[in-house]
C-alpha positions as CSV (number, residue, x, y, z in Angstrom):
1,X,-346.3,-1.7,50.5
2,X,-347.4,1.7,51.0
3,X,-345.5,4.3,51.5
4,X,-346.6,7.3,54.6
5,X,-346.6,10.5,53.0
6,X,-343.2,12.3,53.8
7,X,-344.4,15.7,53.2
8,X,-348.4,15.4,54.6
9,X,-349.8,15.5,51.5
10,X,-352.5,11.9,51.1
11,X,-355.5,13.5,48.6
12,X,-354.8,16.2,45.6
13,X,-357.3,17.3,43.3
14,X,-355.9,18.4,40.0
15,X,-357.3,20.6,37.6
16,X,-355.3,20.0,34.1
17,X,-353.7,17.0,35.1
18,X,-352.7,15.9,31.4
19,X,-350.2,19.2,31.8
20,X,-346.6,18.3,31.7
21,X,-346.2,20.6,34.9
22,X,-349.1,18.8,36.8
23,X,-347.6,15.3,35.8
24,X,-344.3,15.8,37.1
25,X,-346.0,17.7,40.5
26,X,-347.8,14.0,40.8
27,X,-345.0,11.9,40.3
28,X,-343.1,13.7,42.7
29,X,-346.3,14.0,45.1
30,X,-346.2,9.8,45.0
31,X,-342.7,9.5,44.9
32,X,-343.0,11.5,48.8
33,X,-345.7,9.2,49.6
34,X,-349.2,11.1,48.2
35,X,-351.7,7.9,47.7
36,X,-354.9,9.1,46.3
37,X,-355.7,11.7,42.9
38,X,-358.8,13.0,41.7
39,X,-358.2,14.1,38.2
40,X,-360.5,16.2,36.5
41,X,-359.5,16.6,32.2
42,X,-360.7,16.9,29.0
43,X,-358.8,13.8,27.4
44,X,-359.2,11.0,29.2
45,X,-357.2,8.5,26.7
46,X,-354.3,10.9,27.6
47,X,-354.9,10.8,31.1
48,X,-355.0,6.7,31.3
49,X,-351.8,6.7,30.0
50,X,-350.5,8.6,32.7
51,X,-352.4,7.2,35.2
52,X,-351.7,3.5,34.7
53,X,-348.4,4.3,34.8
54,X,-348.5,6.3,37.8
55,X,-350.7,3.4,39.8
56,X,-348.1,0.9,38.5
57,X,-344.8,2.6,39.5
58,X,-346.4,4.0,43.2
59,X,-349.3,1.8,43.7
60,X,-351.4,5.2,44.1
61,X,-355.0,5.6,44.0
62,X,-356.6,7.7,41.2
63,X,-360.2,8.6,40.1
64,X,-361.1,10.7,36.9
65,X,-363.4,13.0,35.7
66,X,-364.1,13.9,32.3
67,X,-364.8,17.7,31.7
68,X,-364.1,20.3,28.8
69,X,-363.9,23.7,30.3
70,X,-365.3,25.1,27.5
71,X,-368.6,23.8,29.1
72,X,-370.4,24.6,32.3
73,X,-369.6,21.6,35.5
74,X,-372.0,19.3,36.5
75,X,-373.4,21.0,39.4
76,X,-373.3,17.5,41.0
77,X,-369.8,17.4,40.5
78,X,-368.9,20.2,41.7
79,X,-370.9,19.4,44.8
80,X,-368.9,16.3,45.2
81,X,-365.2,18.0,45.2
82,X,-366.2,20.2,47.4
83,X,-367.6,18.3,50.3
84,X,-363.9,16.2,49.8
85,X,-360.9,17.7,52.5
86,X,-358.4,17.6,50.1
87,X,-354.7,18.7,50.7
88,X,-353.6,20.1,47.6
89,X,-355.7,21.5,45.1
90,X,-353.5,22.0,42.1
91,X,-354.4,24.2,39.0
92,X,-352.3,23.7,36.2
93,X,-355.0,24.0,33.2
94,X,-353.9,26.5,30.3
95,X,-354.2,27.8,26.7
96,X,-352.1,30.2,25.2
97,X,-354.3,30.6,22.1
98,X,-353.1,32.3,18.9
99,X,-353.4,35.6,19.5
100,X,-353.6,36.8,15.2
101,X,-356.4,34.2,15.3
102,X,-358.2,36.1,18.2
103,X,-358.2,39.3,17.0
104,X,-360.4,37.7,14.0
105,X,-361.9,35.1,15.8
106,X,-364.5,35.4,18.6
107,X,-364.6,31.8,19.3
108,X,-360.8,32.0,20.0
109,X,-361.0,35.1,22.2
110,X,-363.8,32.9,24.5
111,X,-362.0,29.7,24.5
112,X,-358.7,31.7,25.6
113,X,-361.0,33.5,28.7
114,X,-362.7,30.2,29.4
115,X,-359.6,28.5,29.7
116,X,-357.7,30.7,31.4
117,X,-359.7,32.3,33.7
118,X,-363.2,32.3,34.2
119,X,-363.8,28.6,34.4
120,X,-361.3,28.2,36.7
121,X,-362.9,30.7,39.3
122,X,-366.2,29.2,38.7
123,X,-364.6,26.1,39.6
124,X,-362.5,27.9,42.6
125,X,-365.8,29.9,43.8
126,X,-367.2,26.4,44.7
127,X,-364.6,24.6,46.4
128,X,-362.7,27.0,48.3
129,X,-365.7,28.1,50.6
130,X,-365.8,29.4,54.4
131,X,-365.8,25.5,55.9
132,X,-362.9,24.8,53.6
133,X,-360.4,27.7,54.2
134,X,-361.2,27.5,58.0
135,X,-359.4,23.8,57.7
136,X,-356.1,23.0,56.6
137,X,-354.9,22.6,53.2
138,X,-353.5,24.3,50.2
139,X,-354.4,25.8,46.6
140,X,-351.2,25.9,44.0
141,X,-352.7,28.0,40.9
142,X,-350.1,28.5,37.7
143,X,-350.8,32.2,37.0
144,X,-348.0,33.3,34.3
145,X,-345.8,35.9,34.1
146,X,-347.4,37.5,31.2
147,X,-349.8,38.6,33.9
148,X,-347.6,41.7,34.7
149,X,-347.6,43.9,31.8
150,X,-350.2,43.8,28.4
151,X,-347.4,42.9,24.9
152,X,-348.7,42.5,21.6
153,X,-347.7,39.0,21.0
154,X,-349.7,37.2,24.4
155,X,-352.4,39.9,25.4
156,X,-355.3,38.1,25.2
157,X,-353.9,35.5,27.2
158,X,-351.9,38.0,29.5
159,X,-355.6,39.3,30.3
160,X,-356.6,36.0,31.2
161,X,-354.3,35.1,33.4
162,X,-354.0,38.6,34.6
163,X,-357.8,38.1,35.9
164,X,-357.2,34.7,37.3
165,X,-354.2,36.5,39.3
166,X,-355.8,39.2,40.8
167,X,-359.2,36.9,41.7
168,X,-356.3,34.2,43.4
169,X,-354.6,36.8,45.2
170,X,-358.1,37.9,46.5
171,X,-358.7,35.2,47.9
172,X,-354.9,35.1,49.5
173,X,-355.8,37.9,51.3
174,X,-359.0,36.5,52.6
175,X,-357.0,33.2,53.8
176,X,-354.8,35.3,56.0
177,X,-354.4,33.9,59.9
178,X,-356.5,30.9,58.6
179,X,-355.3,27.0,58.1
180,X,-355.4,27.2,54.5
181,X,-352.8,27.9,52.0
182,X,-352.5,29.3,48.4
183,X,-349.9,29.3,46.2
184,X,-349.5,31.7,43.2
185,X,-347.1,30.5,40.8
186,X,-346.0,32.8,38.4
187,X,-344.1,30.7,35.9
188,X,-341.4,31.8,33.3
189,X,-341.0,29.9,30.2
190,X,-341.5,25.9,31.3
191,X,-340.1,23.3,28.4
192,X,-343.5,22.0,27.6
193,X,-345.5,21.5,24.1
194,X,-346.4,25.1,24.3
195,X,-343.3,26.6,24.6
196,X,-341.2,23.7,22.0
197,X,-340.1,25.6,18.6
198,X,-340.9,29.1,20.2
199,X,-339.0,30.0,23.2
200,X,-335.2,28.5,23.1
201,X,-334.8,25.6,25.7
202,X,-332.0,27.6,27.5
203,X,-334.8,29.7,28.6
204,X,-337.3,27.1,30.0
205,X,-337.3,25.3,33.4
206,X,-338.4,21.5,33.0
207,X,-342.0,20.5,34.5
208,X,-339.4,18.2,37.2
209,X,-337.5,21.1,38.1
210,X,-340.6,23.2,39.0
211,X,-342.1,20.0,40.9
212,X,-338.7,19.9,43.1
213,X,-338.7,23.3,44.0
214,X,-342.6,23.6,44.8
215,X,-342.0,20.3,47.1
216,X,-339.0,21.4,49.1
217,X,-341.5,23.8,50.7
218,X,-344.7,22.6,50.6
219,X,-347.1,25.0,52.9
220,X,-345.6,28.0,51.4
221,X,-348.3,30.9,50.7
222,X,-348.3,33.9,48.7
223,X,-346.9,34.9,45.1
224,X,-343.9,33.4,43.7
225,X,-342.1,33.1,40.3
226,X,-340.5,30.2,38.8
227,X,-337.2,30.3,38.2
228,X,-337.0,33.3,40.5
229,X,-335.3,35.0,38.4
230,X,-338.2,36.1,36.4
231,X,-339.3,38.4,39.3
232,X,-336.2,40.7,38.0
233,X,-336.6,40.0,34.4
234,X,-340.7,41.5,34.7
235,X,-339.6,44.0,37.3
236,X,-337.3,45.2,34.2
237,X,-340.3,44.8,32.0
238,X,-342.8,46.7,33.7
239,X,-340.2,49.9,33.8
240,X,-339.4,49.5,29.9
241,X,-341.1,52.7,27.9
242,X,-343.9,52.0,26.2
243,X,-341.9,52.4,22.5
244,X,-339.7,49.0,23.8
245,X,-342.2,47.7,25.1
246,X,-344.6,47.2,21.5
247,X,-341.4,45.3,20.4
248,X,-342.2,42.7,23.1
């Protein structure tokens, strides 16, 4: 038996949906009675995983697309997404890259942008048009809080996200007094394979702790960080003197 969505959300569209983040978002999407997912990835024997697990557990409905953003869309696809009202459009999709190997490496540098950020606002450009803003519905976009100030050790992915921020918060600004919603999520350290052997797990929020906390408000607009408490630690941050700061 199906179960009516306690929180009006029935269609997402996820963008990096084999994320640890974007898994727990869609369990606990299902869990409040969300029915139908349109997942667009790179690895789809990753993705089956999931999904069978997630149509056996909540009888939900789930399509999937198979694209590498290191490549340009199918136009038709992108056609296709976004002629579809959906409620959530959830962007989770990320590289942190190595940022030694990119100040060698070319390839590295474009796979880092690509990932990060201009794919993604290719991808935004399309789908969140005029017809679609004027309507009800939401974007949630995973920024990072390495978007607030350039350090030696992440800049080429700071940059990235740092572009992807300021493009999102654009269009923020164009959705005010209209139906639709965005979301900037500007996440601290989250205990996934990216973060495993390199920040300390007292640090990190689990993926299920971010899904609860994005879900006990879900219409919420505007810029937030997650835990909270990383808007004081990158207020602090972005007032450090530059001679701290190179330490960072």
């Amino acid at each position: 038996m199906r179960v009516k969505s306690q929180i009006n959300i029935d269609k997402v569209f996820v963008l990096g949906a084999n994320s640890d983040v974007a898994k727990a978002i869609c369990e606990e999407l299902a869990l409040n009675g969300c029915q139908n997912f349109d997942f667009l990835v790179r690895d789809l024997k990753k993705i089956k995983i999931f999904s069978n697990y997630l149509c056996e557990k909540y009888k939900v409905n789930i399509e999937i697309e198979q694209q590498d953003l290191l490549t340009d869309f199918d136009p038709n696809y992108l056609l296709k997404i976004a002629n579809k009202d959906y409620d959530l459009i959830l962007i989770t999709a990320g590289f942190l890259g190595d940022t030694s190997k990119a100040e060698k490496d070319i390839n590295e540098v474009s796979k880092i942008i690509r990932i990060n950020f201009s794919s993604i606002i290719y991808l935004l450009n399309k789908i969140i048009n005029e017809k679609r803003i004027a309507q009800k519905g939401r974007l949630w976009v995973f920024s990072s809080v390495a978007a607030d100030r350039g350090r030696p050790s992440n800049y080429f992915y700071g940059a990235a996200k740092a572009g992807l921020q300021i493009f999102c918060e654009g269009l923020l600004l164009k959705c005010y007094g209209k139906p639709f919603a965005i979301r900037i999520i500007k996440a601290g350290y989250i205990y996934t394979p990216m973060t495993i052997n390199k920040i300390p797990s007292k640090f990190c929020i689990k993926p299920t702790k971010v899904a609860k906390i994005l879900l006990r408000n879900p219409n919420k607009r505007g810029v937030e960080y997650l835990p909270w408490i990383w808007s004081i630690i990158m207020l602090i941050v972005k007032l450090l003197p530059s001679k701290i700061a190179s330490k960072l």
